[in-house]
One Martini backbone bead per residue (centre of mass of N, CA, C, O) as a GRO file, in nm:
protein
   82
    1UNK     BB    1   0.099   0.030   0.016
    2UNK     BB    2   0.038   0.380   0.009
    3UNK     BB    3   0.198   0.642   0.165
    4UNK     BB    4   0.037   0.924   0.278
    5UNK     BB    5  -0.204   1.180   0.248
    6UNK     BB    6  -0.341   0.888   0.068
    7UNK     BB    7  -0.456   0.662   0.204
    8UNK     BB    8  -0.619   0.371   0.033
    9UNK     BB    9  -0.662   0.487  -0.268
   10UNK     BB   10  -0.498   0.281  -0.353
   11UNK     BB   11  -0.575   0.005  -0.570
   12UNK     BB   12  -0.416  -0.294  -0.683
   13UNK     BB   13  -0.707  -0.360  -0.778
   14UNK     BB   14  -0.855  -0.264  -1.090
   15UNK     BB   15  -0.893   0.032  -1.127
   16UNK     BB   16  -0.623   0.113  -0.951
   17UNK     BB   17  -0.449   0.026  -1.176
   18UNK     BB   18  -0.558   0.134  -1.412
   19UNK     BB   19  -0.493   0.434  -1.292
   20UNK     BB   20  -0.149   0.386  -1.235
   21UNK     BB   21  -0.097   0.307  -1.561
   22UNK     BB   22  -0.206   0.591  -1.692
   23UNK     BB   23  -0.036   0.780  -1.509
   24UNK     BB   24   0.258   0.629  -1.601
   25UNK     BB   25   0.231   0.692  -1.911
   26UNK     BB   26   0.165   1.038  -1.886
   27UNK     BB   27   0.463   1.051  -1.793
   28UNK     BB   28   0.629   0.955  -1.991
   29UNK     BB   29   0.476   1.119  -2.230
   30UNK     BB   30   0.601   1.398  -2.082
   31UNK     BB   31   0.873   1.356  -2.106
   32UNK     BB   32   0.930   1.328  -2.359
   33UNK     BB   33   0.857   1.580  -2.461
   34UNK     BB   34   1.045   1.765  -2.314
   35UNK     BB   35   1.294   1.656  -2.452
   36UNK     BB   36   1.245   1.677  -2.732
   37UNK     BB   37   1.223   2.030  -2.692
   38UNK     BB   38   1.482   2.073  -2.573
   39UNK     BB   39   1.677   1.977  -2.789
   40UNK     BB   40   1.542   2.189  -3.010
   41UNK     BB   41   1.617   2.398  -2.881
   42UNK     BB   42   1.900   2.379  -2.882
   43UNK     BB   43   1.953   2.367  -3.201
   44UNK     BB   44   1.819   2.628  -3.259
   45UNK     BB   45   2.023   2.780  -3.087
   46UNK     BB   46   2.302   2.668  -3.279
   47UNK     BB   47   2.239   2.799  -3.522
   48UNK     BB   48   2.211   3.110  -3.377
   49UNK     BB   49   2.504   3.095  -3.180
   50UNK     BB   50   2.375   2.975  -2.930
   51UNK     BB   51   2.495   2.918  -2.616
   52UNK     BB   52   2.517   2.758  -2.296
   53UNK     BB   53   2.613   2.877  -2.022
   54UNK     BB   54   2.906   3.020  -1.922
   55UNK     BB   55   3.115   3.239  -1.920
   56UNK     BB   56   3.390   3.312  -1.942
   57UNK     BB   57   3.629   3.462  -1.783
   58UNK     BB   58   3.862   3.458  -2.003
   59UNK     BB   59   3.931   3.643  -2.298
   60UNK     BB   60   4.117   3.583  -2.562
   61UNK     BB   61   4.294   3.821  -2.542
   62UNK     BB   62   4.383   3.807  -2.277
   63UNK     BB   63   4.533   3.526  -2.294
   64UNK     BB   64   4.733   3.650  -2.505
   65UNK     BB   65   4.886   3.864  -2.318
   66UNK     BB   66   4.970   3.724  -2.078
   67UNK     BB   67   5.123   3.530  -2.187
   68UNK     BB   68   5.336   3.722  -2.329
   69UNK     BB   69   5.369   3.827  -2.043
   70UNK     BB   70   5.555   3.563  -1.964
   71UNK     BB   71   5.748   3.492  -2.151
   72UNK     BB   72   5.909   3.821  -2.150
   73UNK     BB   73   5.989   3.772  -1.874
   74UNK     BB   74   6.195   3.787  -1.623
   75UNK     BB   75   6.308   3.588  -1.375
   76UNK     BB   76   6.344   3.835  -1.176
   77UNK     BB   77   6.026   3.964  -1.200
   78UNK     BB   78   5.968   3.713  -1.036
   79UNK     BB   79   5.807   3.553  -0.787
   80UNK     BB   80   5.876   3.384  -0.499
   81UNK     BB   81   5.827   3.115  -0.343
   82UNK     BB   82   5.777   3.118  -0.001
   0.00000   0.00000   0.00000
């Protein structure tokens, strides 16, 4: 048996069979279609060039200058780990 807010309501047996069937099909069907609809928007969204996601933290050209400037650093420019 079913416990929570509405014992008894679930009957294992007859309607109640029949009633529990016919709602775990329509959850089933209900799920299928969020997936398919989820996808489609993703699919259309990456079409018109939208990711989603977080945003970079460092945009490349940030990240090209960084490196760049830590190529021409001189060793004792840097800091030692103390």
């Amino acid at each position: 048996m079913l416990a929570g807010p509405l014992p008894g309501i679930y009957d294992p047996t007859g309607p109640g069979k029949l009633l529990f069937a016919f709602v775990a099909a329509m959850a089933e069907t209900e799920r299928e279609n969020i997936c398919e609809s989820t996808l489609e928007g993703l699919d259309t969204a990456g079409r018109k060039g939208k990711h989603g996601g977080q945003p970079p933290v460092i945009a490349d050209d940030m990240l090209h200058i960084v490196l760049r400037r830590a190529r021409t650093a001189s060793p004792s420019s840097r800091s030692s780990p103390t």
